[in-house]
BALOBA-1460 file (C-alpha; in Angstrom, 3 decimals):
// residues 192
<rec num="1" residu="x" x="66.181" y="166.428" z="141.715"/>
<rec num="2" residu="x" x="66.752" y="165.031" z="145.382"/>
<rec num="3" residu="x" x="63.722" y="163.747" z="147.222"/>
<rec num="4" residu="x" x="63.219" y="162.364" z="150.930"/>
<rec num="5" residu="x" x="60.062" y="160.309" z="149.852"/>
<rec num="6" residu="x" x="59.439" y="158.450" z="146.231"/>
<rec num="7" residu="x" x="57.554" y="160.850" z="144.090"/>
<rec num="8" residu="x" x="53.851" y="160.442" z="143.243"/>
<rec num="9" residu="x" x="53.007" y="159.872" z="139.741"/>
<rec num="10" residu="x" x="51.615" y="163.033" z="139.237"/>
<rec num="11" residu="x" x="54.945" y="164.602" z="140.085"/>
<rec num="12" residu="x" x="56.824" y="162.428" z="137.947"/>
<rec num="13" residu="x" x="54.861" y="163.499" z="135.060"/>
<rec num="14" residu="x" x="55.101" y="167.204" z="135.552"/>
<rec num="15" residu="x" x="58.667" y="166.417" z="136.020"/>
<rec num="16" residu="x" x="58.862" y="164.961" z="132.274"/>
<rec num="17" residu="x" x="56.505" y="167.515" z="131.088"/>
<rec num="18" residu="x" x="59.442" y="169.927" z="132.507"/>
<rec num="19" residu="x" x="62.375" y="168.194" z="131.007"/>
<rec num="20" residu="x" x="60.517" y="168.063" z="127.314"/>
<rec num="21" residu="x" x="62.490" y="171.205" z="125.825"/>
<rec num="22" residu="x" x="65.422" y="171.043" z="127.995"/>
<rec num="23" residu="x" x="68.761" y="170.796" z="126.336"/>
<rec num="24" residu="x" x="71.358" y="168.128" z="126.921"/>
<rec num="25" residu="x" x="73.635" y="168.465" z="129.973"/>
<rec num="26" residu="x" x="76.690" y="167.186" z="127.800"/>
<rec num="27" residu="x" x="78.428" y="167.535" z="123.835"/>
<rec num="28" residu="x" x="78.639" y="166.341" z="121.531"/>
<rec num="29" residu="x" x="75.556" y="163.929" z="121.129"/>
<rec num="30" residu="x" x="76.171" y="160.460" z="119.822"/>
<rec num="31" residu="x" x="79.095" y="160.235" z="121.311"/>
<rec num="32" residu="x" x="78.078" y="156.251" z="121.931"/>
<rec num="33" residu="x" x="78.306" y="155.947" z="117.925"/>
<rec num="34" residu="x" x="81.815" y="156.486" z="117.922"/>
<rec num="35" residu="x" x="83.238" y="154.876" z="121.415"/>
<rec num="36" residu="x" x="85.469" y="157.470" z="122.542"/>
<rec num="37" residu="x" x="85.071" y="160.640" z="123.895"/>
<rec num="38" residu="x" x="87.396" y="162.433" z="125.937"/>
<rec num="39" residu="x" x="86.976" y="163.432" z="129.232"/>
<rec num="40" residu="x" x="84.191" y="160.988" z="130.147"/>
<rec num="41" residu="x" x="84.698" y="157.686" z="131.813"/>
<rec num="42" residu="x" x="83.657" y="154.917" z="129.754"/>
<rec num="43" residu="x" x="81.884" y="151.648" z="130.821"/>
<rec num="44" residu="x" x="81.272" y="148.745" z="128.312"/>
<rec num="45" residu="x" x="79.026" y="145.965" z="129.560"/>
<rec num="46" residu="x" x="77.900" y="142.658" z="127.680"/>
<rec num="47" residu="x" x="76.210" y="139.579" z="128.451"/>
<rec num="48" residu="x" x="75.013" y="136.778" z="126.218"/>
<rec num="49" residu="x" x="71.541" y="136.334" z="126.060"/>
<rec num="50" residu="x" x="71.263" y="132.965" z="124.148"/>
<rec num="51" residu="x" x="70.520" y="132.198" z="120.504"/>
<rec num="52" residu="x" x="68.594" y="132.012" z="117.149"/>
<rec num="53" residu="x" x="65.811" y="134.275" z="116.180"/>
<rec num="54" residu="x" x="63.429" y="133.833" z="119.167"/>
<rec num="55" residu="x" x="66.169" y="134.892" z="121.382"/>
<rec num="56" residu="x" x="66.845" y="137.835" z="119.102"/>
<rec num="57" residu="x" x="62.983" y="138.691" z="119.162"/>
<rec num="58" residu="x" x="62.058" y="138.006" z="122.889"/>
<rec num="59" residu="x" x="65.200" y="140.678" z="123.775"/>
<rec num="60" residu="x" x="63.986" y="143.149" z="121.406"/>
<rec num="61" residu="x" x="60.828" y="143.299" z="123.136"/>
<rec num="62" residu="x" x="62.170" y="143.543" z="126.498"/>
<rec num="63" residu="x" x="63.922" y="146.730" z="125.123"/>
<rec num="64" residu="x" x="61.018" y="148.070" z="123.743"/>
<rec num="65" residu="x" x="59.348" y="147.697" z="127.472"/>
<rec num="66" residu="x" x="62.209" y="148.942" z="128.959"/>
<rec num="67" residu="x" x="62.870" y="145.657" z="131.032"/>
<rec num="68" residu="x" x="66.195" y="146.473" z="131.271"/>
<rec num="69" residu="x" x="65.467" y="148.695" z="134.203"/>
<rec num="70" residu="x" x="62.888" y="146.470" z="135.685"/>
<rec num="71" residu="x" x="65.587" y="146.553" z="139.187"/>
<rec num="72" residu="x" x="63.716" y="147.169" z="142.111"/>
<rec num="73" residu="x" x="65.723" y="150.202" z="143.099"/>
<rec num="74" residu="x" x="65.319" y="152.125" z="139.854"/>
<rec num="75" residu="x" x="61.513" y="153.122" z="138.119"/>
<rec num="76" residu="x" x="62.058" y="153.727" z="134.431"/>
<rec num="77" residu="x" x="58.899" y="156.521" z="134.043"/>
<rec num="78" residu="x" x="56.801" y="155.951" z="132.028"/>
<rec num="79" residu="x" x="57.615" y="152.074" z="130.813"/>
<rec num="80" residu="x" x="55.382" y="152.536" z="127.601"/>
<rec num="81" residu="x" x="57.329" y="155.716" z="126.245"/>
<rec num="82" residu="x" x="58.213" y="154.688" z="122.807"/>
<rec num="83" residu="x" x="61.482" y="153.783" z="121.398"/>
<rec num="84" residu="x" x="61.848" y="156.753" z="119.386"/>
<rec num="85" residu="x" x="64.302" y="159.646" z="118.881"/>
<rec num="86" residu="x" x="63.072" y="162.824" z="121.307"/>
<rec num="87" residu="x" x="61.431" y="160.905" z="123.569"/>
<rec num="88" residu="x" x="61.589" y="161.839" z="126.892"/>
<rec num="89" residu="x" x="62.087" y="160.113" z="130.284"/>
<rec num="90" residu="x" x="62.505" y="159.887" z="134.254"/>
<rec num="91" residu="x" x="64.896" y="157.675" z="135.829"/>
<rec num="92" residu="x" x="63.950" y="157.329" z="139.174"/>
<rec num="93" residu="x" x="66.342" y="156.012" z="141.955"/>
<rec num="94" residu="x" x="65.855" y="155.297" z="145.638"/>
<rec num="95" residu="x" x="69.588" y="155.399" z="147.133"/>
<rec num="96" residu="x" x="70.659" y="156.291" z="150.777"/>
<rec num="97" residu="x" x="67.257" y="156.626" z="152.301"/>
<rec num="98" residu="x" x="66.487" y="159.002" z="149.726"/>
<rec num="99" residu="x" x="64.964" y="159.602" z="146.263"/>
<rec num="100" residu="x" x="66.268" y="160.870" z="142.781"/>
<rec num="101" residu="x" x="64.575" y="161.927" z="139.865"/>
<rec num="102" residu="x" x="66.794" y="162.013" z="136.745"/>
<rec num="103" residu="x" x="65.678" y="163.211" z="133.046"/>
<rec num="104" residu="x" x="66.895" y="161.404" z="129.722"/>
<rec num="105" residu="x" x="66.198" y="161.984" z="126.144"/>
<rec num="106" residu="x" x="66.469" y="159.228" z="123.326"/>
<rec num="107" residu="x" x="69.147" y="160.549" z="120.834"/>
<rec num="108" residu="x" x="69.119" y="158.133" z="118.424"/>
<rec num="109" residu="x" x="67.442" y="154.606" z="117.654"/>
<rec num="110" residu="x" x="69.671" y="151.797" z="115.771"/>
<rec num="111" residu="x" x="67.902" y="149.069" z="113.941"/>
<rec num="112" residu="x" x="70.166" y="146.882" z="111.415"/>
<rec num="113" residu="x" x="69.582" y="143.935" z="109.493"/>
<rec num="114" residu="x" x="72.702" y="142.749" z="107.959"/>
<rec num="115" residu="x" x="74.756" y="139.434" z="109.091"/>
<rec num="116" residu="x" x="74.579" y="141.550" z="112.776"/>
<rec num="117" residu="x" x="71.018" y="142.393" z="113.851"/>
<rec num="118" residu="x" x="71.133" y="145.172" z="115.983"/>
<rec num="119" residu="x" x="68.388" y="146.848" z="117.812"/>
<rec num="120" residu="x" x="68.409" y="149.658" z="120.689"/>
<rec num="121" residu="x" x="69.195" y="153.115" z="120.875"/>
<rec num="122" residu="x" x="71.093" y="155.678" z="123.247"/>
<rec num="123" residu="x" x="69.284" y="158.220" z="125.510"/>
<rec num="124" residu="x" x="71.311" y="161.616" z="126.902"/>
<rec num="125" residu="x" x="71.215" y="163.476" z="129.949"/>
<rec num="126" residu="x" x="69.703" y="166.223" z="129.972"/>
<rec num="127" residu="x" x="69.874" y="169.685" z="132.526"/>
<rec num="128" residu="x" x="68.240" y="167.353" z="135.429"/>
<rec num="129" residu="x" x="70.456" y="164.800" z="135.918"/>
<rec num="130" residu="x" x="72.885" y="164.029" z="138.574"/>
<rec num="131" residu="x" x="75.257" y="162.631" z="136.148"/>
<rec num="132" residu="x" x="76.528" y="164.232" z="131.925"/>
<rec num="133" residu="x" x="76.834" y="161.685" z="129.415"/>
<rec num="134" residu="x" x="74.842" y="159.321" z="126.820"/>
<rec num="135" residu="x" x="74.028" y="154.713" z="127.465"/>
<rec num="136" residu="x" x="73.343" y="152.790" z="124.607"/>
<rec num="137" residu="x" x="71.082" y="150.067" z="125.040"/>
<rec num="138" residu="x" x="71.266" y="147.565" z="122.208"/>
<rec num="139" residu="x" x="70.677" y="143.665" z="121.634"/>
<rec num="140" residu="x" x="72.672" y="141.918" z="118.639"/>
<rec num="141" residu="x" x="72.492" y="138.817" z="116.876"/>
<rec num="142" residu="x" x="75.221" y="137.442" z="115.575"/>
<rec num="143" residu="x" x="74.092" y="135.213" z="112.135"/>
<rec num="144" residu="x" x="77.313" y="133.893" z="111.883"/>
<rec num="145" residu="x" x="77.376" y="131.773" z="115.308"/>
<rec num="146" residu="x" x="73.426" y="132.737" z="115.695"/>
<rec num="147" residu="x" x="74.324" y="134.264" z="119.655"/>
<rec num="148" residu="x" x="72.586" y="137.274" z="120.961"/>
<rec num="149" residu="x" x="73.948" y="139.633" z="123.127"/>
<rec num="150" residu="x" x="72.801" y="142.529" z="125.295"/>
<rec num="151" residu="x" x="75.209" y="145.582" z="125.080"/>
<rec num="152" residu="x" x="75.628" y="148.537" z="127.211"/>
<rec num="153" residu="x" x="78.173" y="151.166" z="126.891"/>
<rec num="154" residu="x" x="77.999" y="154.578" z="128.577"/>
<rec num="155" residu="x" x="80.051" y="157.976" z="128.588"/>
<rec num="156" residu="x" x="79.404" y="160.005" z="131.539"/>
<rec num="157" residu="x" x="80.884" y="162.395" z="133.937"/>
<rec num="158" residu="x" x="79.602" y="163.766" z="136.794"/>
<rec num="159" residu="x" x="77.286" y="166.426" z="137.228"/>
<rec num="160" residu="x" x="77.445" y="169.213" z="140.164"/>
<rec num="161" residu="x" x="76.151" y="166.846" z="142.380"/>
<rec num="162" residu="x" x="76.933" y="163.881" z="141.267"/>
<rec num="163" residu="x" x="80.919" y="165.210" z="142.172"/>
<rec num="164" residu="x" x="79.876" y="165.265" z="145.805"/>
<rec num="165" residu="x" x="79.644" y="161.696" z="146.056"/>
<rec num="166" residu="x" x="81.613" y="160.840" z="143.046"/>
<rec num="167" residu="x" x="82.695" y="156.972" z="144.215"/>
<rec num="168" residu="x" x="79.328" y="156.322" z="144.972"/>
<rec num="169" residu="x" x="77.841" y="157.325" z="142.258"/>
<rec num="170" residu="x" x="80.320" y="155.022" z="140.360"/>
<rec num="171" residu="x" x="79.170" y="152.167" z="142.408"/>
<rec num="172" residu="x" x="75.717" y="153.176" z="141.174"/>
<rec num="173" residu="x" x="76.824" y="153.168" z="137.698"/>
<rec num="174" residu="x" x="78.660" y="149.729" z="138.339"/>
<rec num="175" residu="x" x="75.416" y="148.214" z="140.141"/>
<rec num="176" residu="x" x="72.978" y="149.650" z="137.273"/>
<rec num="177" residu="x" x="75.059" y="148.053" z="134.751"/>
<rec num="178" residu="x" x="75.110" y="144.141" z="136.945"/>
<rec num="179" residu="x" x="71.698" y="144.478" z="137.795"/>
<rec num="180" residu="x" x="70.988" y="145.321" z="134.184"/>
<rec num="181" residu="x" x="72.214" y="142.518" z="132.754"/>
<rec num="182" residu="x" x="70.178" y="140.275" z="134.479"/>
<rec num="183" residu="x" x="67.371" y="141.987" z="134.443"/>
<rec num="184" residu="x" x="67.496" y="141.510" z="130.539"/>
<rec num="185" residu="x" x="68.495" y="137.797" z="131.037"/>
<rec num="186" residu="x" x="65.074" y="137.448" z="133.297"/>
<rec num="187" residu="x" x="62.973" y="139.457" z="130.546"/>
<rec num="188" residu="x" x="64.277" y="137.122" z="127.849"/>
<rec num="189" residu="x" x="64.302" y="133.900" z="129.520"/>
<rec num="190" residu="x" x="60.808" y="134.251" z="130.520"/>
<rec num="191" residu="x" x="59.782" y="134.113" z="126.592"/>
<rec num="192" residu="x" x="61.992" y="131.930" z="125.341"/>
């Protein structure tokens, strides 16, 4: 949903409401899980966080808040939506003078304990959303050299409109990804 002005809050919310039984905009669901898909373009993104169990803990929590979309030019809506399968969400993003609402669902949640901790989960698009595909969002800590790491990898394609102005939505995906990063190394170095 295109927008000349950011949307209230009250529109974001009926938004959401709207988006709660929509259906996915792409198949075959967890398609994260398995790291290829074709005819989606894949982007895998990693950065190292730091080490040991607070490290591990402090980036966690930053997923849990969603801090990994705390970027200035994108609102995750609502920030205390819980980590849990079926829960629904707005991405909003101010690009080009305007504004873009965007709906996600969480497909699954992943949380191991075994010599990897891993902790995150993947959201899909669903019928509002400029772009088709499923991001995983997941932190791991390695026991074996005790680093953590923040992981992103994403399957997408563009939607209808999205194809209009398919290298810049790349760049979009490319900047989201950077910005990202560093967003969770801010959210974790600020606890550690």
């Amino acid at each position: 949903m295109l927008l000349l002005h950011k949307p209230s809050e009250l529109q974001i919310r009926a938004f959401i409401t709207a988006q709660q039984h929509s259906t996915f905009s792409y198949a075959p669901l967890e398609i994260t899980r398995d790291s290829a898909s074709d005819g989606y373009t894949m982007d895998h993104n990693r950065v190292q966080l730091g080490s040991g169990a607070q490290c591990f803990d402090a980036a966690v929590n930053a997923v849990r808040q969603w801090k990994m979309f705390d970027l200035g030019w994108v609102q995750l809506c609502f920030d205390n939506t819980p980590i849990e399968q079926g829960s629904t969400v707005a991405v909003v993003v101010r690009h080009l003078g305007f504004w873009s609402m965007n709906a996600c669902r969480i497909v699954y949640v992943i949380e191991e304990h075994r010599a990897e901790q891993r902790y995150g989960f993947a959201y899909g698009t669903l019928a509002e959303h400029a772009e088709q595909g499923e991001e995983r969002f997941l932190v791991e800590w390695n026991h074996q050299d005790d680093s953590v790491w923040y992981d992103l990898l994403a399957f997408s394609k563009p939607g209808p409109m999205a194809k209009l102005g398919y290298p810049y939505a790349r760049r979009l995906q490319k900047k989201f990804a950077h910005d990202s990063k560093k967003a969770m190394q801010r959210a974790v170095s600020e606890e550690v």
